[in-house]
N, C-alpha and C positions, 0 to 999 in steps of 0.2 A: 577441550577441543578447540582447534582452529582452522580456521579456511582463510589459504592467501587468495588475493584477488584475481581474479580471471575473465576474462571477456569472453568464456565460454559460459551455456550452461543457463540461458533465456528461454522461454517459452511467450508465446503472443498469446494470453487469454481473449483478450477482447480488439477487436479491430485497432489501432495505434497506442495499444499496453503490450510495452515487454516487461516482464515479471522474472524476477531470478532468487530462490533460495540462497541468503547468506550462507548460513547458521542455523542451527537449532538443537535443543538439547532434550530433555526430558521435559520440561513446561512451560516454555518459550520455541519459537521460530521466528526469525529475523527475515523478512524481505526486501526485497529493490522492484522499486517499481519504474519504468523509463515511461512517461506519457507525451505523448505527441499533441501538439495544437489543438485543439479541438474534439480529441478523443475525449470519450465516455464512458464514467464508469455506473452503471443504471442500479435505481433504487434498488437495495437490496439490505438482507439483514444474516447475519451467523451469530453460534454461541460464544464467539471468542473475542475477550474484550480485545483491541485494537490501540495501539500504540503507537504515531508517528511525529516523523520530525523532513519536513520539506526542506532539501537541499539546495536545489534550486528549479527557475521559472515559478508559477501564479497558478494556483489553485481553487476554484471554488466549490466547497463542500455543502451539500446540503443535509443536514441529521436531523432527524425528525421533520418537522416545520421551520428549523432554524437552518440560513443559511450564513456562510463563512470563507470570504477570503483569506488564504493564506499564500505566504509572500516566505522566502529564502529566510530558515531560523523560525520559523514558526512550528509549533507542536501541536499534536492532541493528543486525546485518550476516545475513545467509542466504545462505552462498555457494549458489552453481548447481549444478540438479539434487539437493537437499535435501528434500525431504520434508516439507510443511508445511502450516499452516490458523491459521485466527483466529477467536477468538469476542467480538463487542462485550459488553462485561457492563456500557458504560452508552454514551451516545450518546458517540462520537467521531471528531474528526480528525486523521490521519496522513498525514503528508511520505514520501515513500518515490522512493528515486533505483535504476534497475536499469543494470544496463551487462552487457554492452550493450546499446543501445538495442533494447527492446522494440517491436519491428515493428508490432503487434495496439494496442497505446496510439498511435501515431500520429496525427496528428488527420489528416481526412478531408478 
């Protein structure tokens, strides 16, 4: 399967997150995340471990107790049901793959 790129096809989950389904196959889904300055994404935890790679802008993560800036070319991994949030500390875009496929990200 492939998907060419298109600037349609965003959703705004959270007040300055637009979110857009790459990809996805049988045990992966691929997403984009656009975050705005100062948007927030609030503690929270799911079963799917988490995957990403920050394209660009500055990121601070916080998982568990542990907090992490991440800076353009910087990765993680977030296994499942982990405990987690992010704070934009300038405008950014993030690749993030979860497995398994995230039901709620499906496109419609």
């Amino acid at each position: 399967m492939f998907n060419k790129n298109s600037k349609d096809g965003y959703s705004t989950p959270l007040e300055g997150i637009r979110q857009k389904t790459l990809i996805h196959g049988d045990k992966t889904l691929m997403a984009e995340f656009k975050l705005q300055k100062g948007s927030i994404v609030p503690q929270h935890s799911h079963p799917h471990e988490q995957t990403g790679y920050l394209v660009s802008g500055q990121v601070r993560f916080c998982v568990g107790s542990e907090e992490i800036l991440c800076n353009p070319g910087d990765s993680w991994c977030i296994v499942g049901n982990k405990e987690h949030g992010a704070e934009a500390l300038q405008d950014s875009v993030l690749v993030e793959v979860f497995s398994p496929v995230r039901e709620d990200y499906l496109p419609r």
